[in-house]
N, C-alpha and C positions, 0 to 999 in steps of 0.2 A: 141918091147916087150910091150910098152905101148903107146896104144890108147887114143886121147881126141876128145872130140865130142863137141864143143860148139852150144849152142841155145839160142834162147832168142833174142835176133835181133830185130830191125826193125825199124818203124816209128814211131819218137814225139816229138810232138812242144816243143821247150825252156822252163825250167823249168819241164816236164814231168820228170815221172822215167822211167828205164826199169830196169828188173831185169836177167841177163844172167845165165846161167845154163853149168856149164864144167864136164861131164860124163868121170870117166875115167874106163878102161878095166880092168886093178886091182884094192884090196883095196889102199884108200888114204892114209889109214895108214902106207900103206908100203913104198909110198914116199917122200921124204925128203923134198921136197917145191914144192908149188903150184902158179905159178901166173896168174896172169893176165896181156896182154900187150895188147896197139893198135896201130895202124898204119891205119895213114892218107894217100892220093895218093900223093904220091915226097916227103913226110918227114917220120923223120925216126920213128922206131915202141921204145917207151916207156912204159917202165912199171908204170902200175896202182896200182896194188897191189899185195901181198905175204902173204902168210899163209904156214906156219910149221906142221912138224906131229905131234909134239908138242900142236899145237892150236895159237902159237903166229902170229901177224898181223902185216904186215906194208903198207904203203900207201906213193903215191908220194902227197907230201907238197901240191900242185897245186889242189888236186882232196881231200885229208884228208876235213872228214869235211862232205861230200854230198855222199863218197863210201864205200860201206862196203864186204869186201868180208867174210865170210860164210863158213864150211862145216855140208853139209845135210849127217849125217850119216847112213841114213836110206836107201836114194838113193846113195849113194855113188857114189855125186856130190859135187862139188866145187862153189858157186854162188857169184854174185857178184850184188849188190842190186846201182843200182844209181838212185840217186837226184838230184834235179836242176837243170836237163841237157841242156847244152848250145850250139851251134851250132858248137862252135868247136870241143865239145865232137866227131862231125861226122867222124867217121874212122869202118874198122875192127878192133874188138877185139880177141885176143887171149887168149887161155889156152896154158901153160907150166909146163910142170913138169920136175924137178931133182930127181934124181934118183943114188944114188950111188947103181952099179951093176960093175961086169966084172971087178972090183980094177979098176973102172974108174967112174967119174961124168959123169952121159948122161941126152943130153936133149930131150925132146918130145915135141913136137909140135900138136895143132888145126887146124883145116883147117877153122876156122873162123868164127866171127857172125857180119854182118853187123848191124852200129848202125849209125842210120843219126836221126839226130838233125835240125827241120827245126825253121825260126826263125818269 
């Protein structure tokens, strides 16, 4: 029922920013949380950041500090703005959305933005 499109991807050196872009197929208003996650090749995929239909934000401890996630109301996108990027930042990043529908919590999933960090 709901679609995520992530973009924003690509190439740049340590310390670069990039800023990712999560498009969803309905309003964000209408979903209960948004995050962001990524996954590296053979380790496991961690979350980076959350934002509420509320507006509230959270961030893992590790990344707080240099990541900001965003919603674009106009495009009715979810973003997520990094800084200082370091080479371990290198992974696929993900869009998630919750969604309580059907008297059940469902999750959505991106099919991905490649983000390499070269050093």
């Amino acid at each position: 029922q709901v679609q995520l499109v992530e973009s924003g991807g690509g190439l740049v050196q340590a310390g670069g920013s990039l800023r990712l872009s999560c498009a969803a197929s309905i309003s964000i208003f209408s979903i209960n949380a948004i995050d962001w996650y990524r996954q590296a090749p053979g380790k496991q995929r961690e979350l980076v950041a959350t934002i509420t239909k509320s507006g509230n934000t959270d961030y893992t401890d590790s990344l707080k500090g240099r990541t900001t996630i965003s919603r674009d109301n106009v495009k009715n996108t979810i973003d997520l703005q990094m800084n200082s990027l370091k080479p371990e930042d290198t992974a696929i990043y993900y869009c998630h959305a919750l969604k309580y529908e059907l008297r059940n919590w469902r999750h959505y999933w991106g099919q991905g933005t490649q983000v390499t960090v070269s050093s």
